[in-house]
Rosetta silent file (secondary structure, phi, psi, omega in degrees, C-alpha in Angstrom):
SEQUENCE: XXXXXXXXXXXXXXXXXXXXXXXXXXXXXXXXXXXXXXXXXXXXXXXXXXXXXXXXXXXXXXXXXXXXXXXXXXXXXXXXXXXXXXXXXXXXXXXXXXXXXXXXXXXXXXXXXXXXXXXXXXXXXXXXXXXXXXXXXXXXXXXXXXXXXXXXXXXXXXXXXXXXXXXXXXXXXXXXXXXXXXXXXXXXXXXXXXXXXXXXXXXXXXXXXXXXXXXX
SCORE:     score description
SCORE:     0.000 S_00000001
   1 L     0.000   -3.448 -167.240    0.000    0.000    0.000 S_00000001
   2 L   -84.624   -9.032 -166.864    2.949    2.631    0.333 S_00000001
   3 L  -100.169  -10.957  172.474    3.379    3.177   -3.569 S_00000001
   4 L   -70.053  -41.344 -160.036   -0.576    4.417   -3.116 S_00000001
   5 L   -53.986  176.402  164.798    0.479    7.351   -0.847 S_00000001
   6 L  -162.950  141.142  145.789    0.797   11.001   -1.615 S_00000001
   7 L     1.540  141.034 -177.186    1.570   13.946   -0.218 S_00000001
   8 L   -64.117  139.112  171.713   -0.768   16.095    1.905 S_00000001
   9 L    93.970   -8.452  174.277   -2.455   18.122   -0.988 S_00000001
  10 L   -55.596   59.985  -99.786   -2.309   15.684   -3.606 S_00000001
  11 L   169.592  121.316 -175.424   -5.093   16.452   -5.685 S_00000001
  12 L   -95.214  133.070 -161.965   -5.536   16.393   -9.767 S_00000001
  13 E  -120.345  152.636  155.343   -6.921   18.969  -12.258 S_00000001
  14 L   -73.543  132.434  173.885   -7.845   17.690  -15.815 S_00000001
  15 L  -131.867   32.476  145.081   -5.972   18.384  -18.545 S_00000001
  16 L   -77.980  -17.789 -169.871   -7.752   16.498  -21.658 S_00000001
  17 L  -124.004  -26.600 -154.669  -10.590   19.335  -21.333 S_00000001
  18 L  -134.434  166.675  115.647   -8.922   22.558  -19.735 S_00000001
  19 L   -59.492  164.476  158.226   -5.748   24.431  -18.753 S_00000001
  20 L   -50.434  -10.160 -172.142   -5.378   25.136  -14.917 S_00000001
  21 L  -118.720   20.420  174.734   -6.517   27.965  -14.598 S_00000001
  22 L  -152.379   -2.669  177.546  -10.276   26.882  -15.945 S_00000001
  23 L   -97.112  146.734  174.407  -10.764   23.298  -15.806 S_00000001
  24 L   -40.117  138.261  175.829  -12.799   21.092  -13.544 S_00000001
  25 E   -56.957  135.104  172.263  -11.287   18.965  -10.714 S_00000001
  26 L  -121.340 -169.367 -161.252  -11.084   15.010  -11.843 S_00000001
  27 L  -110.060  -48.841 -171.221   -9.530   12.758   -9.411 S_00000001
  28 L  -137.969  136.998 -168.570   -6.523   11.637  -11.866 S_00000001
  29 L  -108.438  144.691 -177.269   -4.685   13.302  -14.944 S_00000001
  30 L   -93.320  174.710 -172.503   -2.750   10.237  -16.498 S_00000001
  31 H   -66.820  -18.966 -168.961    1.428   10.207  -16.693 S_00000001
  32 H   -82.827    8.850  171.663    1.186   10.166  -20.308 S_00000001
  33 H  -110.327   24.940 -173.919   -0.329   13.665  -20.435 S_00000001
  34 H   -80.124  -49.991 -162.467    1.787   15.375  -18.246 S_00000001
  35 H   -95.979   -0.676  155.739    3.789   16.817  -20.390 S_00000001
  36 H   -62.855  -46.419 -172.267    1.443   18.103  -22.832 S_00000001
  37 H   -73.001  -47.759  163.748   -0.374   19.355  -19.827 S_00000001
  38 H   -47.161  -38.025  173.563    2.653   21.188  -18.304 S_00000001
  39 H   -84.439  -14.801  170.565    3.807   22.906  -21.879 S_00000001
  40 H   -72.563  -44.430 -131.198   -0.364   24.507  -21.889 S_00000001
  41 H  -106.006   13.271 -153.456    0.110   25.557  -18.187 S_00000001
  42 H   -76.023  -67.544  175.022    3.843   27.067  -19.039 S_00000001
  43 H   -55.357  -47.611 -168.887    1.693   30.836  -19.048 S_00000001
  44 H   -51.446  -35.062 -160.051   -0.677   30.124  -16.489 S_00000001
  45 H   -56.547  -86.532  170.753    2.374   29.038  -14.532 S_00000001
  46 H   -49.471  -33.434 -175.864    4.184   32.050  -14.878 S_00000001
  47 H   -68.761  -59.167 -152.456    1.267   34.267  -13.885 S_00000001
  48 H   -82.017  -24.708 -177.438    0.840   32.852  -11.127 S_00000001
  49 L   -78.914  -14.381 -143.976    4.873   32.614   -9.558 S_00000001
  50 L   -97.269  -40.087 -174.118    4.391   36.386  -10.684 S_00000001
  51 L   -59.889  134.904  171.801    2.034   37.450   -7.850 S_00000001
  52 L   -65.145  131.388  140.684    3.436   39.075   -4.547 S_00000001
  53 L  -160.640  175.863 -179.921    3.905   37.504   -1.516 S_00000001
  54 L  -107.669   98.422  174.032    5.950   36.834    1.717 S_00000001
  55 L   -40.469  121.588  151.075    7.596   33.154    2.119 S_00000001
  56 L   -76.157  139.873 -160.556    7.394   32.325    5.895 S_00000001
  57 L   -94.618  110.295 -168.926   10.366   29.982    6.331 S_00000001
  58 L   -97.208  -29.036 -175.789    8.361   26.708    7.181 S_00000001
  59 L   -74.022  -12.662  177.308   11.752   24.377    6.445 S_00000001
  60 L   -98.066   -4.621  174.817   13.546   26.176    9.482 S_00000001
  61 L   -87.554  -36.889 -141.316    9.653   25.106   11.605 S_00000001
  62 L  -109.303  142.481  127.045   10.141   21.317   10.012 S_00000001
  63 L   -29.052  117.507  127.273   12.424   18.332   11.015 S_00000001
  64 L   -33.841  -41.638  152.609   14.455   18.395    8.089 S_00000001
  65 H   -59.690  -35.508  160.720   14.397   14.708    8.306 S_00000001
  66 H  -103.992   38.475 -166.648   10.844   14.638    8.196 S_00000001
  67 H  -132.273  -80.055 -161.698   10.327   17.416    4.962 S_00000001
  68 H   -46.863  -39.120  158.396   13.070   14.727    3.246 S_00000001
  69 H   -36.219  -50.207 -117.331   10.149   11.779    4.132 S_00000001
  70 H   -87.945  -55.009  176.771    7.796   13.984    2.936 S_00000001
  71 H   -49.235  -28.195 -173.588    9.782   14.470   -0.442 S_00000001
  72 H   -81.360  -13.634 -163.240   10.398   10.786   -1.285 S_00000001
  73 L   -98.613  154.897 -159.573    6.637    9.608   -1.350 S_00000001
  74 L   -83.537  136.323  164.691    5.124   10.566   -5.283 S_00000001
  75 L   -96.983  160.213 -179.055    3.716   13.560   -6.150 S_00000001
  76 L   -58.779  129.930 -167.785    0.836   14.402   -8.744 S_00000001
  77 L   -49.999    7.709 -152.263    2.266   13.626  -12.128 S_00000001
  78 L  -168.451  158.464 -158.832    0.908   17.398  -13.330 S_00000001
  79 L   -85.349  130.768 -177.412    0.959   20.911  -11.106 S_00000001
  80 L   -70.871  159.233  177.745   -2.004   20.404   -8.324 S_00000001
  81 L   -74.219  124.698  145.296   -4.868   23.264   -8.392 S_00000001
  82 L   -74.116  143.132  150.791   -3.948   26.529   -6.836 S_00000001
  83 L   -10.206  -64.990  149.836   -6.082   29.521   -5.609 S_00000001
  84 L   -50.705    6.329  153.814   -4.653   31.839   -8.131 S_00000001
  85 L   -69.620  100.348  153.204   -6.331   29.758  -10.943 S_00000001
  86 L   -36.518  133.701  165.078   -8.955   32.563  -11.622 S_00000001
  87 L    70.945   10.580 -178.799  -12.312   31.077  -11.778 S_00000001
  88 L  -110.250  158.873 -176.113  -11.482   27.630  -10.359 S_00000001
  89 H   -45.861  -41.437 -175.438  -12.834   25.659   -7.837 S_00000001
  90 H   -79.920   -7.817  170.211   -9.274   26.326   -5.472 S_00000001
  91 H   -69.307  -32.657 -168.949   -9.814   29.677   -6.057 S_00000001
  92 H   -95.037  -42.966  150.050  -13.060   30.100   -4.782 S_00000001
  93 H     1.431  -95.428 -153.957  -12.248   27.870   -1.953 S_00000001
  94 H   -68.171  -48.241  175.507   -9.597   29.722   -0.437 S_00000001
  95 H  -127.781   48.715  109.753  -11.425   32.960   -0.578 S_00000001
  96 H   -81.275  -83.712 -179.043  -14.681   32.467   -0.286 S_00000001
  97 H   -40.892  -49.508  172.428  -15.477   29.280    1.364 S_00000001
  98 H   -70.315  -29.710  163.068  -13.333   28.958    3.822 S_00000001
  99 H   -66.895   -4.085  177.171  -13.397   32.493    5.465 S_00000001
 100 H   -61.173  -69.687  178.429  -17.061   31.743    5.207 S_00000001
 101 H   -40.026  -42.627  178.974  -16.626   28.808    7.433 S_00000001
 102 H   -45.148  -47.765  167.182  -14.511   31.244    9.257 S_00000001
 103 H   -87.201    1.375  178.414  -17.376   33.361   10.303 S_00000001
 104 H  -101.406  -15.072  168.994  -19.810   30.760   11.708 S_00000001
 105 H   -76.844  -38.258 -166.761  -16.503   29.828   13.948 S_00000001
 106 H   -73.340  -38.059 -168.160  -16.012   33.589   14.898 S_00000001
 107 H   -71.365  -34.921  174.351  -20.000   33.693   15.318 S_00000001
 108 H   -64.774  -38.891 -165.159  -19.619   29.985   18.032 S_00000001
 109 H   -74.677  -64.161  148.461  -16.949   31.898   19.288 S_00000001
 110 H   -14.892  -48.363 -167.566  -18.844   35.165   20.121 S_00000001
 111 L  -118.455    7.913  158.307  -22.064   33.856   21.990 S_00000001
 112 L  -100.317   -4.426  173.272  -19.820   31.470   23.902 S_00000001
 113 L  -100.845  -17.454  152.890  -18.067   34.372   25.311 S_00000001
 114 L   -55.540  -79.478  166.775  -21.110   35.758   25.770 S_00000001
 115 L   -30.848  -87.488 -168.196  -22.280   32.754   27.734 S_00000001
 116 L   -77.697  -23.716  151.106  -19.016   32.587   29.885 S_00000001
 117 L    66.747  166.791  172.038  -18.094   36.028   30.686 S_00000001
 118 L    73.780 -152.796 -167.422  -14.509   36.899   33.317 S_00000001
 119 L   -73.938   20.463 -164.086  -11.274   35.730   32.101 S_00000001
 120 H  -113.108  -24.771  172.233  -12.649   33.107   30.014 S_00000001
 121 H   -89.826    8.931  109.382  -14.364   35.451   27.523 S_00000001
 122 H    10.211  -94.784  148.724  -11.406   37.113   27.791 S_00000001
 123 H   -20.724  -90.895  171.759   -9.534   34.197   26.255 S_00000001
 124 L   -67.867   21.087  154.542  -11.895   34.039   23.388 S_00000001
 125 L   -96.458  -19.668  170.707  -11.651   37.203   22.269 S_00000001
 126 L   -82.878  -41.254 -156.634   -7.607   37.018   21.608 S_00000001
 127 L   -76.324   18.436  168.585   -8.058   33.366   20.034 S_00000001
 128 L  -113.912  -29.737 -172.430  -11.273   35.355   17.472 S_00000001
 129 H   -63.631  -46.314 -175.356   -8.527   38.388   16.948 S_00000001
 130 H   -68.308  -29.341  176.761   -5.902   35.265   15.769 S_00000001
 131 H   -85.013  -23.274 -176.289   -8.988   33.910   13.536 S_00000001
 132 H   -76.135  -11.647 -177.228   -9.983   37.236   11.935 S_00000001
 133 H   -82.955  -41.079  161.780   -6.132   37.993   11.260 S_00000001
 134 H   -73.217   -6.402 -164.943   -5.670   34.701    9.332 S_00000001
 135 H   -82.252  -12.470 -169.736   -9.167   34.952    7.936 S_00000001
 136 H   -59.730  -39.556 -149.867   -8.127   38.337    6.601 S_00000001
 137 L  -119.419   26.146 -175.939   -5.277   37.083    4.627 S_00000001
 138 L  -114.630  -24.723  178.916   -6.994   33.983    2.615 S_00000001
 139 L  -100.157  -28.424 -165.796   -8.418   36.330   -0.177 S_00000001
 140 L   -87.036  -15.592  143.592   -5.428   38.954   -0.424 S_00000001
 141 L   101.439   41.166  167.442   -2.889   35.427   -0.673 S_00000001
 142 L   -59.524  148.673  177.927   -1.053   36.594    2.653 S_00000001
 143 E   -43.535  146.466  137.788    1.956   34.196    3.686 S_00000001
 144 L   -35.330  147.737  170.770    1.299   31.073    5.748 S_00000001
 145 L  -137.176  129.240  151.952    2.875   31.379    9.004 S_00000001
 146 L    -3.514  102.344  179.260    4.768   28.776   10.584 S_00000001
 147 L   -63.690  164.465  172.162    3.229   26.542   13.631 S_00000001
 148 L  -172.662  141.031  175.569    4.163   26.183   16.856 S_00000001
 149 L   -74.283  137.257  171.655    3.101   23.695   19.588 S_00000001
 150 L   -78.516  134.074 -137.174    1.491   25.119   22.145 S_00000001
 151 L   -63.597  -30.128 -146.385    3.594   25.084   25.679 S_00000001
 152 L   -54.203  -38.067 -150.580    0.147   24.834   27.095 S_00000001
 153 L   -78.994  147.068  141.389   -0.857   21.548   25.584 S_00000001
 154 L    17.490  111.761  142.885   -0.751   17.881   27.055 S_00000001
 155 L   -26.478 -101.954  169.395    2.018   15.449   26.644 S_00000001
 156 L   -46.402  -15.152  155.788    0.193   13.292   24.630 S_00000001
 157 L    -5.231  108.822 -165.694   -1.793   15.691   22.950 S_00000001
 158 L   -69.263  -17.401  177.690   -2.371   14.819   18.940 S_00000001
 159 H   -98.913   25.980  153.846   -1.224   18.090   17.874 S_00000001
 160 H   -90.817   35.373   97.646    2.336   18.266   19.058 S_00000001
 161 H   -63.721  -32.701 -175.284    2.684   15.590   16.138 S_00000001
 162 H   -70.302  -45.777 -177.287    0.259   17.305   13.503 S_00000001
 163 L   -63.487  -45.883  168.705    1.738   20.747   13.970 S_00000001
 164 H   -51.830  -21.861  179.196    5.217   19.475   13.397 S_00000001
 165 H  -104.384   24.000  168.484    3.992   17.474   10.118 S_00000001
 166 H   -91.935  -70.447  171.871    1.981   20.363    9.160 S_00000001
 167 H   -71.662  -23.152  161.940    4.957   22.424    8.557 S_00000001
 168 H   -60.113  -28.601 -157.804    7.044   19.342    6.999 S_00000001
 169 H   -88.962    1.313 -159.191    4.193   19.295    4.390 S_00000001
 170 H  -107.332  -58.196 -163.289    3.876   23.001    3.526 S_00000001
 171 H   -92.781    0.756  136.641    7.862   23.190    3.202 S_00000001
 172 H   -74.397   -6.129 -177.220    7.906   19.888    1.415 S_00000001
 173 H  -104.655  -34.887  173.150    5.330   21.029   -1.280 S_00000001
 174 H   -62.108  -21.288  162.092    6.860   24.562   -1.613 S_00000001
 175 H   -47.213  -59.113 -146.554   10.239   22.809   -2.528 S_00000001
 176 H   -64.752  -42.555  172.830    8.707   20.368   -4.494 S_00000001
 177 H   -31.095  -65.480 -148.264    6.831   23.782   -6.321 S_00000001
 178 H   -64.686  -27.558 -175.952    9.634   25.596   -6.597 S_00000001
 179 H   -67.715  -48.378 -178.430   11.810   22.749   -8.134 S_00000001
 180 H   -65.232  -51.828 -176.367    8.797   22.129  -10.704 S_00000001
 181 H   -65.487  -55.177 -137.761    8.651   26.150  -11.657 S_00000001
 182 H   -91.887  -24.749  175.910   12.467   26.270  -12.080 S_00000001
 183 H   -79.972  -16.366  178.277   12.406   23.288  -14.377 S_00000001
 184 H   -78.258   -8.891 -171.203    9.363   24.728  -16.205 S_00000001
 185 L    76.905   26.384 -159.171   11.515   28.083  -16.703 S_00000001
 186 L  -113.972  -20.442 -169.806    8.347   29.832  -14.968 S_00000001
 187 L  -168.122  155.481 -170.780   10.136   31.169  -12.110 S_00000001
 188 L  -111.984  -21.444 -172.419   13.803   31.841  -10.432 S_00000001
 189 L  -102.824  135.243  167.037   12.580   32.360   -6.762 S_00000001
 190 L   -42.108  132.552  154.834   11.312   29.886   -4.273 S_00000001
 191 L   -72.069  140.927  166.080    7.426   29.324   -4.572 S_00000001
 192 L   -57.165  129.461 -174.461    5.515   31.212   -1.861 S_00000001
 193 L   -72.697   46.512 -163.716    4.162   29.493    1.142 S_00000001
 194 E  -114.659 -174.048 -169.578    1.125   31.763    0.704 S_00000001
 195 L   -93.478   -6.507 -175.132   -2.776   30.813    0.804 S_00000001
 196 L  -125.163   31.280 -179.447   -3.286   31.290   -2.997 S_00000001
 197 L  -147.773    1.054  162.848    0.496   29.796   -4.557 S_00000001
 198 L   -95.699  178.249  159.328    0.017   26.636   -2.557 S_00000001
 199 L   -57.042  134.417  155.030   -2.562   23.354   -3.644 S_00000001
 200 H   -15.881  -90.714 -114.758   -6.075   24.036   -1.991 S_00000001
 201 H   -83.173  -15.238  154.743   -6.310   21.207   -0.466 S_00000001
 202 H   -58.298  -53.376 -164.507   -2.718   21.790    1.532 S_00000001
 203 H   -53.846  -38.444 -172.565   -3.863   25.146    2.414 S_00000001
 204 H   -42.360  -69.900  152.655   -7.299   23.840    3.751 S_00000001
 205 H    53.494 -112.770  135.701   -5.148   21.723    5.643 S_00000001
 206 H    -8.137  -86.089 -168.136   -3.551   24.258    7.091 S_00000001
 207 H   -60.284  -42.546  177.919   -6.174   25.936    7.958 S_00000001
 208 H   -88.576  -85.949  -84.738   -7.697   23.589   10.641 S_00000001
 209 H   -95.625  -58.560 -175.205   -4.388   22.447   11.926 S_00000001
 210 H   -80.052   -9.681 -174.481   -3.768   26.453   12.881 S_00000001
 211 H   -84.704  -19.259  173.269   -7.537   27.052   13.669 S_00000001
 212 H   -97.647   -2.805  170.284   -7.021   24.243   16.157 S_00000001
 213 H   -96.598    5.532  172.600   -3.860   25.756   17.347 S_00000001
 214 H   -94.065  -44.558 -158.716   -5.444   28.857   18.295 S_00000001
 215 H   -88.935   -5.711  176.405   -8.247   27.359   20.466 S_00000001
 216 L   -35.587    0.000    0.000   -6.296   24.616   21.835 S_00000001
């Protein structure tokens, strides 16, 4: 079963009916179309490495040792959907839907601080500042920021293991990007760790992993 795995984020756009930046999600593009599909996506490509943002250094947050795991297990044969496809499903994702979601958590968040009142609503008024500041930055394609366990939590806790492999998988797929733009000629610069230059489905990801590392 180990030659089945992939990468956090693995996730396949077609490219018998579309480029990337307009076709529907399928489940699998096959290897022998990669490289037709990769010389169409050569502009799209480029557009997209073109866009501003600020890398957070997630490989100095990672086990190096566990990024280099991360790297060895197969990636999608063809560039995964990004955010910054105009008009695509990861696009509308990242800034619609999920800051959506984002406001029925700030809205749970709100009438439970209501509810508990003293130092507790307190509490849940810093950890709603920390959701509205990342929710802020999912349409404008602000950097990713690094994890960190909290000293607070548990021993045994499941997220001092998630957060560390949270950040191997963000700074193995921006290698893994950047090495695929520099061989495409699309870009000279590391890809950005941002919410619209990674795959959706890392950033979603993400997204819970740090949304559970605020309210932990």
């Amino acid at each position: 079963m180990q030659a089945s795995l992939r990468p956090l984020g693995a996730t396949y756009s077609n490219a018998a009916t579309r480029n990337r930046c307009s076709a529907p999600l399928t489940p699998f593009v096959h290897p022998s179309k990669a490289a037709t599909y990769r010389a169409n996506c050569v502009q799209s490509s480029a557009s997209a490495s073109a866009m501003p943002a600020v890398s957070q250094d997630f490989a100095a947050a990672a086990s190096a040792e566990h990024v280099q795991q991360l790297l060895k297990l197969p990636f999608p044969p063809v560039p995964p959907l990004i955010g910054s496809e105009k008009g695509s499903f990861a696009q509308e994702t990242i800034t619609t839907r999920l800051p959506t979601i984002m406001d029925t958590v700030l809205a749970d968040m709100k009438l439970q601080a209501q509810e508990s009142g003293g130092a507790a609503a307190d509490e849940l008024e810093v950890a709603a500042a920390a959701v509205r500041e990342m929710q802020a930055d999912m349409p404008v394609d602000g950097a990713l920021k690094p994890l960190s366990v909290p000293d607070s939590l548990p021993a045994n806790h499941p997220l001092r293991a998630i957060i560390p492999t949270t950040n191997a998988a963000v700074a193995a797929w921006q290698q893994h990007m950047t090495q695929q733009q520099q061989q495409g000629g699309t870009a000279a610069a590391a890809a950005a760790a941002s919410w619209l230059q990674l795959p959706w489905l890392v950033v979603e990801c993400y997204l819970y992993v740090r949304l559970a590392t605020i309210i932990a």
